[in-house]
Every structure is written in C-alpha cells, then in structure tokens.
N, C-alpha and C positions, 0 to 999 in steps of 0.2 A: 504494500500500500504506500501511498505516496505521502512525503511529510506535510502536505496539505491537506489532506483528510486525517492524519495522526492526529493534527493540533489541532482537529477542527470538529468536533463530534456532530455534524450536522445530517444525521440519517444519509450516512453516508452507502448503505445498502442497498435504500431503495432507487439509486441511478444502476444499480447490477446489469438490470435488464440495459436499457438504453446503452449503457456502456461497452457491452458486448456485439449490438448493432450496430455500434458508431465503429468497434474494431474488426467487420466485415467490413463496412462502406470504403472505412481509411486507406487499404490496397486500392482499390476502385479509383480513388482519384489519384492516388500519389502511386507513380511506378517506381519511386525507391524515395529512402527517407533516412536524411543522417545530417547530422549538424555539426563541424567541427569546432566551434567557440565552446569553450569551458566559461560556466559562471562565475569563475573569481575574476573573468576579464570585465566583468560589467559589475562595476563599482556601483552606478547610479544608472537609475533612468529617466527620461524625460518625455511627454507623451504631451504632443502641443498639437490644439485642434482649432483652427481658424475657422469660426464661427462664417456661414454662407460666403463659404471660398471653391466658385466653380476653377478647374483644376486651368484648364486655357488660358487662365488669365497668371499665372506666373508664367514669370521669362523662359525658366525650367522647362515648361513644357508648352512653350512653342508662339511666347505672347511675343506682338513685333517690341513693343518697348522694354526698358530691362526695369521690369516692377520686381523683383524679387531677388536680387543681388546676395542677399544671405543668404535664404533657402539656396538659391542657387549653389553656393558656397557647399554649404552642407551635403546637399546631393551630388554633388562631386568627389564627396568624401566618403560616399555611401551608394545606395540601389536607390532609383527611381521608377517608382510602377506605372507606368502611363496611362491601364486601364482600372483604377481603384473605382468600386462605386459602394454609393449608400442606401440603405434600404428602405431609408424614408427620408423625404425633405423636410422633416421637422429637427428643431434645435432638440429639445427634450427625448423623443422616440430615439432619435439619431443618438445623440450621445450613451443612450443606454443599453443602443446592439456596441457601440464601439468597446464600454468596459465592461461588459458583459460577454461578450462572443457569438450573442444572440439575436436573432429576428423580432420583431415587433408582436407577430403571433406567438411568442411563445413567453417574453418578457412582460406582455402585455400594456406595456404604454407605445398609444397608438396618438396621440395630440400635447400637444402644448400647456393647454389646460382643464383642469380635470382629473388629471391624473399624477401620479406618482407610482414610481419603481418600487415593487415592493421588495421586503423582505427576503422573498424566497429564491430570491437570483441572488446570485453572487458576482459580483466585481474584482475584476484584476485587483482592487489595491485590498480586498481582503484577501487574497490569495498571497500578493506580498507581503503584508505585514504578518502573517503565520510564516513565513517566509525570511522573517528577522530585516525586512527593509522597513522604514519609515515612511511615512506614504503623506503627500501631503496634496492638495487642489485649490488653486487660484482660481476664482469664476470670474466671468466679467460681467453676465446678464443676468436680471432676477428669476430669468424663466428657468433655471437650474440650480437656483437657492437650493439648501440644504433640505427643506420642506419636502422636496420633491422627488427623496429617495436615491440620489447619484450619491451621496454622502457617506455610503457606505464603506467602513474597511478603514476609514481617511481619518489621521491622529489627526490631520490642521487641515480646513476646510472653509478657505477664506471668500466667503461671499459679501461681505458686510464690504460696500463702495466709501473710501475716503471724500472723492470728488466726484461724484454720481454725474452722470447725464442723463436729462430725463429726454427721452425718444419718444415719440408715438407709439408706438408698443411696449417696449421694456426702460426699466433702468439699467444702465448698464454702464461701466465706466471706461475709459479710454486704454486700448494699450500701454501706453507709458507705465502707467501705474501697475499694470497687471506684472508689468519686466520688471518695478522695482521690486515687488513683492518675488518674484520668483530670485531675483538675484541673493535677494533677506536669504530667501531658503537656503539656493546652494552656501550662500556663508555658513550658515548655521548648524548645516548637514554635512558637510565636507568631508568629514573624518568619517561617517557612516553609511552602507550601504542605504540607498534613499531610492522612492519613488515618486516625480512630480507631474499632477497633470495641470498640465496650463492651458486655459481658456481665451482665445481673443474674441471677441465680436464687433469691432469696428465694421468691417463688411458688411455688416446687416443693416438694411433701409432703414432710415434717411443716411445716403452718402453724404459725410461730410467731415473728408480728412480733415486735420491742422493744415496749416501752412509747414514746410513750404510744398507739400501734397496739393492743397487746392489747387495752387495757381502751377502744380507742374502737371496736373491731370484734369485741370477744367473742361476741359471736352471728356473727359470720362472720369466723374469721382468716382463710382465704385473701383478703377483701377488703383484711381488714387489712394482708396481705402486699404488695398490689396500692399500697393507700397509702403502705405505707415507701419499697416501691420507687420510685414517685413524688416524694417527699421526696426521696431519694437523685439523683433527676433532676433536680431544682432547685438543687441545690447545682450539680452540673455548667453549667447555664445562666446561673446567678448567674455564676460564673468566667469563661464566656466573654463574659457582658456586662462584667467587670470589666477584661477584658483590653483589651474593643471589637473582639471576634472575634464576635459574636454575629451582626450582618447581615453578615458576609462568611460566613459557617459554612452548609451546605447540612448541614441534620439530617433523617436519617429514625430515626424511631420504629418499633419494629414489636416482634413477639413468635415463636419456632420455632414454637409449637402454641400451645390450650387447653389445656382440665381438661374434664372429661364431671361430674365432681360429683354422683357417681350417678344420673346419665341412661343409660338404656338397660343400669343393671346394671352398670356400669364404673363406680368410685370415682376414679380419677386419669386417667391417660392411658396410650397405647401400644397398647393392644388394636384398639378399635372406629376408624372414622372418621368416625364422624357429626357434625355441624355444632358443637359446640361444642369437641372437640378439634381442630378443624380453622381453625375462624373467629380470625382473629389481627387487630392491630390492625396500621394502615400510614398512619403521618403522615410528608409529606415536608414540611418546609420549606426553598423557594430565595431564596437571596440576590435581592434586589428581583422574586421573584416573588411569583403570588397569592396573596391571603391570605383567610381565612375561606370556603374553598369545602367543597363535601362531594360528591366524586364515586361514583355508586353503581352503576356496573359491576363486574362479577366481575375483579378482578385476583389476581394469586397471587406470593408468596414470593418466586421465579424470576424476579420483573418488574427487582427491586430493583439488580441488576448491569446491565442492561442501559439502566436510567433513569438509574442515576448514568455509563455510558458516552455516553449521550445525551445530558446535559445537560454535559458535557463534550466534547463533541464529538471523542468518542473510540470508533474499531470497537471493538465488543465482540469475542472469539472465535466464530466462526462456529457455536459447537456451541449456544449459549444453549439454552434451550428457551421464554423469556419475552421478554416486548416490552418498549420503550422507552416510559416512559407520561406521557415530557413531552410530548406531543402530547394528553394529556389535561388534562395540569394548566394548559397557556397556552390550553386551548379552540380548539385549530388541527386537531384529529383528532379522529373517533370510532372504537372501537372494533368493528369488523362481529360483533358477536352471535353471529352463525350460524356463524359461523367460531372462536369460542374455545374450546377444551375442554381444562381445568384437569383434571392426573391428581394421581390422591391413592392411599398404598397402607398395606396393613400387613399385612405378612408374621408378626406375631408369633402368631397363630392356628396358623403350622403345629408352634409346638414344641408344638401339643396335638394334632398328628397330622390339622390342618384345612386347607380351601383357605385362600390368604391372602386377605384382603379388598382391594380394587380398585376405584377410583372413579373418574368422572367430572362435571366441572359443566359445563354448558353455560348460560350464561343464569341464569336460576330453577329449572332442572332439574339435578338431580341423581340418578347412576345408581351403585348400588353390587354390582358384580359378587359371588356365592356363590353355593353349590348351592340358596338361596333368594334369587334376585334380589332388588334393594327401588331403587325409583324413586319420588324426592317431586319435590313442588313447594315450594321454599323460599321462596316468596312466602308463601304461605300456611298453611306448616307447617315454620318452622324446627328444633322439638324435634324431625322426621322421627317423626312413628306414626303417619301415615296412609300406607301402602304404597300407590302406585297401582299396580303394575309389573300388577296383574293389570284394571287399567280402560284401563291405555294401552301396551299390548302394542308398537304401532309404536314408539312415541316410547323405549319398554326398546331394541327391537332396536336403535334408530339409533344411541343413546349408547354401546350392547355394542361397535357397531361403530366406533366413533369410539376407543370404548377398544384394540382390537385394533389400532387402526390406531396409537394412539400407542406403544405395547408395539413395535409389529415398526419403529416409525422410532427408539425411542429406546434401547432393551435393544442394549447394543454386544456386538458379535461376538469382537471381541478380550478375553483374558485381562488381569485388570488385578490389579493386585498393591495391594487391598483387605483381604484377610484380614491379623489382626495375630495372631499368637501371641503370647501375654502371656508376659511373663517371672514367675518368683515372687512375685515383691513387687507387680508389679502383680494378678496374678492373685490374691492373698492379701486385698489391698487391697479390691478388690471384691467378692471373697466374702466378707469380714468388714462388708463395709459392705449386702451384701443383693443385690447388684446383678448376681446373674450369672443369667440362666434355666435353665431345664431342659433345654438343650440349643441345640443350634446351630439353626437358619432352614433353612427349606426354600424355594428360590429358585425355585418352580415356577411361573411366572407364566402356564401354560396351565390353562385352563377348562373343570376337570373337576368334571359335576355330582355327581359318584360318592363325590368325598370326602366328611369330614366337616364338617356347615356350621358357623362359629366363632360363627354365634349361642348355639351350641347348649353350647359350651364356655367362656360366658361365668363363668357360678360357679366352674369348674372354675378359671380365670383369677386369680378372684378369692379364692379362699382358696388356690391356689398361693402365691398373693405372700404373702396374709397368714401363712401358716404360717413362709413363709420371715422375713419381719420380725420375726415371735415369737420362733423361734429366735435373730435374730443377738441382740436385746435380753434373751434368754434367759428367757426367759418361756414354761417349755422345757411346764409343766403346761397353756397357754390352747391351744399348738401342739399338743399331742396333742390334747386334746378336741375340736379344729375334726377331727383325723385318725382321729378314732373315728368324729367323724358323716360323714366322707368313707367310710367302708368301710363303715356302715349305708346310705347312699343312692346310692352311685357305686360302688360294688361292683366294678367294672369298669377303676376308676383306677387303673392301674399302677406311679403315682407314690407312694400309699399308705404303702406299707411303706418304701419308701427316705426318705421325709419321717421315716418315726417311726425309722427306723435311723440319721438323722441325730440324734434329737434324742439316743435311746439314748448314739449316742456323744459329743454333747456334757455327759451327764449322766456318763461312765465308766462307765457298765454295759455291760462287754465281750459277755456272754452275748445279753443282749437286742441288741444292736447286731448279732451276728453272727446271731443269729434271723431281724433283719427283715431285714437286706441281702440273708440268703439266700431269705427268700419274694420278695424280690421279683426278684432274679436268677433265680428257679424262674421266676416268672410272666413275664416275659420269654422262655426260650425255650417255656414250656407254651403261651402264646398266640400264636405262632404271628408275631411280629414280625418276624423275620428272615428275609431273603431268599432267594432260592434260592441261595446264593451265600455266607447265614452271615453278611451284615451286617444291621447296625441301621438302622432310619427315625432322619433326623439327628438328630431333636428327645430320641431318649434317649441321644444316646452321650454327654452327658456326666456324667447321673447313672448310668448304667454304669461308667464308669468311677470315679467316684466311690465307688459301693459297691463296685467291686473291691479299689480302694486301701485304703479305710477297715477293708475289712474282711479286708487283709491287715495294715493297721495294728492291727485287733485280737488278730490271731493273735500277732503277734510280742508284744503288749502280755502275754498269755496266755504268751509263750516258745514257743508252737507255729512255727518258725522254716519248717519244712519248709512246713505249710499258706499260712506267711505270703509267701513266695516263692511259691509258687501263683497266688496274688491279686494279687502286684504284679505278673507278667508276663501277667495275664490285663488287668489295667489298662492294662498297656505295651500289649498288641494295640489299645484303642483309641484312646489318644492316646502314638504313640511318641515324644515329643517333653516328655514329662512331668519336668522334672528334678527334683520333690518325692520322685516313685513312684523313680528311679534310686535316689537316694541312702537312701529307706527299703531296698530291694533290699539294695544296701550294705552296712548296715547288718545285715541279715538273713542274709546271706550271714557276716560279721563275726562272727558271734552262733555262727556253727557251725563258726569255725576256718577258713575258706575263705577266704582271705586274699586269693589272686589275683584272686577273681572280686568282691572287694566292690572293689579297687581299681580295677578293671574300671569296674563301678557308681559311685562317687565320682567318676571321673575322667569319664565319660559326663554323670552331673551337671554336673561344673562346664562341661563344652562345652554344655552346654543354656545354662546361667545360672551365669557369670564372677560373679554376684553372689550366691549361696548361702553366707550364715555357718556352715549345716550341714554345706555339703561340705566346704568349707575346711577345718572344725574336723573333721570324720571323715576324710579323706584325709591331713590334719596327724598325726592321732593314730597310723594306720595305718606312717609316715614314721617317727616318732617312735620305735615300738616296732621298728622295720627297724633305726633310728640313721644314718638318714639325716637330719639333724640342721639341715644348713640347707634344704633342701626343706621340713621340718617349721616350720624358723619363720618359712619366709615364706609359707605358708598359714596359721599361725596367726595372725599381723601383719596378714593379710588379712580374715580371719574376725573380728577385734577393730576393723578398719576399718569393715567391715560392720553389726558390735554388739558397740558401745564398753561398753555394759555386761553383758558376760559373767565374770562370776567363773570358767568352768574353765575356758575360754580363755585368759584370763591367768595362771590358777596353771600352766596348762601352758606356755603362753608364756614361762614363769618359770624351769621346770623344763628344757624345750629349751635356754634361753639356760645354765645352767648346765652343762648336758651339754657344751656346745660348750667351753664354758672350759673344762671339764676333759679335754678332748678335746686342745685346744689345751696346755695345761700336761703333759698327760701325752706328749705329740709333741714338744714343745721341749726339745734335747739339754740336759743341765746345762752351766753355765759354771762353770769353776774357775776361782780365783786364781791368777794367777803367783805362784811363788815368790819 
C-alpha cells in the first residue's frame, strides 16, 4: 500500500474495485511506462494557473507579439504540450478537475455558484502534505474562496485581498500582489520540501492591465492582461533563482479555460465549449529533466495530479480520471491514441431551458453532443465551422458512444454534499458583483434530442449577462433598451419582464416594478412551465423567487403590509431557507402590530444567518420595546459587530444601555446613614 493511504485512513478499501479497472485500462492507453527523476530531485513544487488564459495567446505557442517572455523562458527549460484542454470553462469546476485529477461528473461541481467541492475528493495538496511537503495556495478571485471546498489539504490558504479590485463579477486582486505573496512563501519554505498553488486572474473580463500593458496592448487588453500576468510570473522565478530553489523546483504552468473572444457568438466564456475556451496552456518543468521539447498529443487538465504523483513516485487515488505523463516527457511511453477520450461539459445552456453541451476529443477528432450534433477535425479546423457530423456519421456514433460510456463510468451514484447555500453576505456579494445566473443547472446528462438546442440560445446568453452587468454598474437606461429589443425579437423570453422589474426596482419606481414582476409571474404560470405537480424547471426558481421577494418588498415599501406578506411567503415556497425574505416577513408582520409572529420571523432569520445586522437590529428592537433589556443589547452589540457603522444601532444601543441603568438604580434598595 502506498504511504498515502498508510497516513491517510480514508476507506481506503472501498476504491479496491475501481482500482483494479483503472489497472486494466492503464496498458490501454500507455504502451510503456517509466519515469526516471527520483523524488529527492524535487525539493519544491509550484503549480500556477492563469485564470481564462486561452493557450494562443502566449508567444510560446504561437502568438505574433512576444506576450509571455517568462513562461516562454520556463518552457525552454522544460516540455511544452500544445494540445492541453479543460473540461469545463468554468473558474470553480475547472480548478477542481485540475487538483483533483477528476471530471466534473464525478467531482460534482458543475458552476460557479452554488456549489462547493466537497469532502469526498481529495486534492493533490492533501496527498502532499501526508507526503511531508507543506502545501500552501495564493487565490486571487472570491469565486475560489476557501468556502468553496478547493481548500482542502492546504496548511496556508491565502484568499483574504490586501488591495481588492472590485470587477463586475468577482473581487479579485491584481497579480502583483499574488507574486509578492508567493515570493513570502518560497522565503519562508526554503529549507523544506513545499507545495504552492498560485492563482492569477487578471485575464478575466473587464480587461484592464496596469500600465505600461494598457498602452503597449490597447488594441488588445486581454493580451495585454496575458502580459502582466506574465510579468507577475517573473518576478516569482526571479525569487526562486535568488533563493537557488529554481533547478530543485518542479513548475507546471497551465490555465482553468480560455476566452471564445466572440467566436461562435460567445464574448467570454462559460456557455459554449468549443476549442478556444477549452485549449489551455500546460508547461511542466523537472528538476534535471528535458528541456526545450514540445509534445503534441491531446492531454487534459486531469493529467496534472497524476504527473506530479508520478514523478514522485507516489499512488495517486485510484479514482483519477487522467494519466501520468512522465512517461511522455522522458520519451519512455506513448500514448495509444485510440484509447484516449478527453470529456468536456457545460451544463450552463440548461438555465435557458437547453440540453447541456457535452464533448469528447479523441485524437484530432472532436464530438460535441446536442439536439444538433457537431463533429470536427481539429487538425484542420481548429475555429470548429466546418460540421462534419453529417459526412462522417460512423466516426459521430463512435465518439457519442465513447461519451456515454465515460458519463455511466464517471457520474457517481452516491449523494455528495456539493450544493452550498450561500449565506447573506455571500449571497449579497455576488449578486452585487453580477455573478449569480438565472437560476440553478439542470444536471440532466441524458441525450434528449427533444430539448432545446443551446446553439440556439446563444444571444439569449448573451444579452442575459449583458443586461445583468448594466444593471449592477447601473446603467439602468442601456439595460432596458437591450430589454425593449428583447421583447421586439424574443417575444417568447420569459426572463423579459423580470430583467426590467429588476431594473424598475433598482431605479425606486414601486409601480413599474410591481407591473413587470407581475407580467412576468403571469407569464410563468400562463405558459405553461410548471409541472404537473406545480413546480418550476430549475433554471427559473431563482428569478421567481426573486420577483416574489422584490415584489413583496415593494408592497411593504407602498405600506401594503397584507399584499407584502403575500409575496414573501410565496418567495419562502421557493427557496425556504431565505433569511433576507424571513426577516423582510418580520418586519411586515411588525408593521401590522403582530408582534409574535415577526419574532417568529427574526428569530427564523437569525437561524438561517447568525450573521444578519438586520435581524439582530429588528429582533433587538422588538426586545427593547418588550424591556427585555439585556436580550436587547446583546443583539444590538451584535448587529454593530456586524456594521460598525450604523448610527441607529448605536443610538439605540445607547438608549438600551441606559434603560438598564435605570432599571438597575430604580431596583437598588436606598442606603441610609447610621445615626
């Protein structure tokens, strides 16, 4: 048994099975297998993933301008894989097949948010640190906070931004910072076998390097992005040749996804999976291994856990779903072709009521499952417009079938505690930063032509989002007008009205706001969306719910108290677990003298979310007018923990505390003098 299961008593039996299939398949693809680097050469390792870095856009591989003069550097010094890809264009999914070894179907985080890695995967840095390495991870976007399960195995797990940038979608803070932090490290770790992952995410939308990046790539900042980030990789290397950790340091380079960069209709990533959000870079440099090669087999994301357990001559977990690819880098093994097939998914199609998209690569061949099949040959058509699927009919079915066959070995059977309910402030957080969809994923990974095909709901995709980014930057007048030409042309888009009820209520116009929430809560049950059963397809329960809330927030806003309770327990049916919708209820309830039942409500909030300054401060207030006086001020003391800068929490704060003194003064018997 291997010293990673010795130290690790994790039901390590019941992988027996799986373990013994993986040691059939492993001949299959690898016709020999041997790695000559010994582990005492790799002192440290360094595992750095540039955040939506389509791989064509360093100089390295093949960009005309020289963006990437480091990396370049490094892969000089190392193997360069020219066909690396990722299994998913999501920042989150993506990063959790890269330290896991795993696919999305079996890992089970499939989005952004929502979810969390759970537990019962395990991660390269728990495998090092049983392993006696120090494992540490620099993040730069909140979308990978520690919350969210990657944190696994990691003694230092720096997510917390000194100088944050707030983005449209995430916080996330600049390269610089992420290299001084990694440079901390190797200081600190020097003397001991260490593992670091470092995260950049400058390249992710809105481009918008430093100087002097702007003005040397203004006709293309995302390049420009590509080069800071690069910069910021040099300093990292510089440190570790200053320490003499540089040839003991095993470095892989790589990126989660691409960008599409309005290819195929998709402006960023997440939607489609066609070859440029998929294509990632992947340079490894080994300590006194080859250098200046360029291997051009199809390897994937998944590889990366299982190469670094290779080259350390350590079993990986028997679940992997990728190979070991030092037998490619010391030239001791080839790959059998005919036996690889790389899955790739994107389930974000079904919050538009679509199948989700579904790939496979084999070779040069690539097959992308929907109710309009598409199979290219990426030899010859890496932009994908030339559809063969209808000239090479066998070669569609074979891949179809290869994909089915990877879906029923990898999609686990078992419940895995993946879904995260957001608490307030996170949930706040990313709806204020753009970053929440229209609803939950539909995990449907059977192959029904019947649905709708996401080619087709590509625009629809695409001014979703952009509406939603108008909105958070409040650029409330560009947001309608994109939602006026939505209901002249898509007449049919359901989401419509609730965008413009959104915007209604972001401007304070109660009236219009309760207008379109309710056209569009009409059009919902008038078309005929819910089930026999009275529920919703996933992908709207959460602007349902939303318009319920919002637009029992406007009743109350109105004083219509009776309609506004209406709305917030029509909310509550579909997400019961809402502590925002409790404590509005509350509050509503408050409003009409019903005193028992908003403490009901308050008190149901704060069991939702122990961290609400609203409930605190309304169930304080509630306490207060009772004269229950210290109940009262240690929810308000709580609620000013929470937001230090509230002025009526501290004047009431104020006013509790003196209740009590005089509480206490008028309780305290007099003391006479002796005579």
């Amino acid at each position: 048994m291997s010293e990673v299961f010795k130290k690790n008593p994790f039901q390590w039996k019941k992988w027996l099975p799986l373990a013994a299939v993986l040691l059939l398949v492993a001949p299959a693809i690898w016709l020999l297998r041997s790695s000559p680097v010994t582990p005492e050469e790799i002192h440290h390792i360094l595992l750095i993933s540039i955040d939506t870095c389509r791989a064509d856009y360093l100089s390295c591989y093949g960009y005309p301008r020289k963006t990437t003069p480091n990396i370049d550097a490094v892969a000089k010094e190392g193997i360069l894989f020219s066909n690396a890809l990722t299994p998913i264009p999501l920042t989150l999914p993506a990063h959790a097949s890269m330290l896991t070894g795993t696919n999305p179907p079996y890992h089970g985080v499939h989005n952004n948010v929502g979810y969390k890695l759970s537990e019962s995967n395990r991660i390269i840095a728990e495998i090092l640190r049983w392993d006696g390495y120090s494992t540490g991870a620099i993040i730069s976007a909140f979308v990978i906070d520690a919350q969210f399960g990657l944190n696994q195995g990691f003694d230092y797990y720096n997510d917390e931004f000194v100088d944050p940038i707030e983005s449209f979608f995430f916080n996330e803070r600049r390269g610089g910072e992420a290299s001084q932090f990694a440079c901390d490290w190797f200081e600190k770790h020097q003397n001991e076998p260490s593992f670091l992952f470092l995260h950049y995410f400058d390249p992710h939308e809105k481009y918008d390097p430093p100087e002097p990046f702007a003005t040397l790539f203004k006709n293309n900042l995302y390049a420009g992005e590509i080069a800071y980030t690069d910069y910021c990789i040099g300093d990292v290397i510089k440190k570790l040749k200053d320490l003499n950790l540089y040839d003991s340091t095993l470095i892989i380079i790589t990126g989660d996804h691409g960008e599409l960069l309005g290819e195929h209709g998709e402006l960023t990533h997440g939607y489609f999976i066609y070859h440029s959000a998929l294509h990632v870079p992947l340079i490894i440099k080994v300590p006194k291994g080859p250098k200046g090669e360029k291997i051009d087999d199809v390897v994937a994301l998944v590889d990366i856990v299982p190469t670094i357990c290779g080259l350390l001559k350590i079993s990986p977990p028997p679940t992997i779903h990728g190979i070991d690819l030092s037998p490619l880098i010391y030239k001791k093994g080839k790959i059998n072709k005919d036996q690889r097939y790389i899955f790739s998914e994107s389930l974000t199609p079904t919050e538009y009521d679509c199948t989700p998209l579904l790939g496979v690569v084999n070779g040069h061949w690539k097959y992308i499952q929907a109710p309009r099949p598409e199979l290219y040959d990426l030899d010859k058509d890496r932009k994908e417009n030339n559809n063969l699927v209808d000239k090479d009919p066998k070669r569609a079915q074979l891949l179809q079938n290869h994909l089915k066959l990877i879906l029923q070995e990898q999609l686990r059977s078992e419940q895995m505690d993946t879904k995260v309910a957001l608490d307030e402030q996170t949930r706040e957080r990313l709806e204020s930063l753009g970053y929440i969809g229209t609803g939950a994923l539909n995990e449907d990974f059977n192959f029904d032509s019947t649905k709708n095909e996401p080619k087709d709901s590509i625009q629809l995709h695409q001014q979703t989002m952009m509406v939603r980014v108008l909105i958070v930057i409040k650029r409330f007048t560009e947001a309608e007008n994109i939602c006026r030409t939505m209901l002249e042309k898509l007449p049919d888009y359901i989401l419509t009205y609730y965008f413009l009820g959104e915007i209604a209520m972001a401007r304070n116009n109660a009236a219009e706001a309760i207008e379109y929430y309710s056209k569009f809560l009409s059009q919902i049950d008038s078309a005929g969306h819910r089930d026999f059963e009275g529920n919703l397809p996933v992908f709207l329960n959460n602007p349902v719910y939303r318009a319920c809330h919002n637009t029992g927030a406007t009743f109350a806003q109105l004083e219509n108290f009776e309609k506004a309770i209406e709305f917030y327990n029509k909310a509550l049916q579909l997400d019961p677990a809402a502590p925002k919708t409790y404590n509005k209820l509350g509050t509503a309830f408050f409003s009409l003298g019903k005193i028992t039942e908003a403490l009901k409500h308050y008190t149901k909030a704060l069991d939702l979310d122990p961290n609400s300054p609203e409930a605190h401060f309304n169930l304080a207030y509630i306490l207060h007018e009772q004269d229950k006086i210290d109940e009262a001020i240690t929810h308000y003391e709580k609620a000013l923990e929470l937001k230090p800068d509230w002025p009526d929490a501290r004047k009431n704060l104020l006013l509790a505390q003196m209740r009590k003194k005089e509480k206490e003064q008028t309780s305290t018997p007099p003391i006479f003098k002796l005579p």
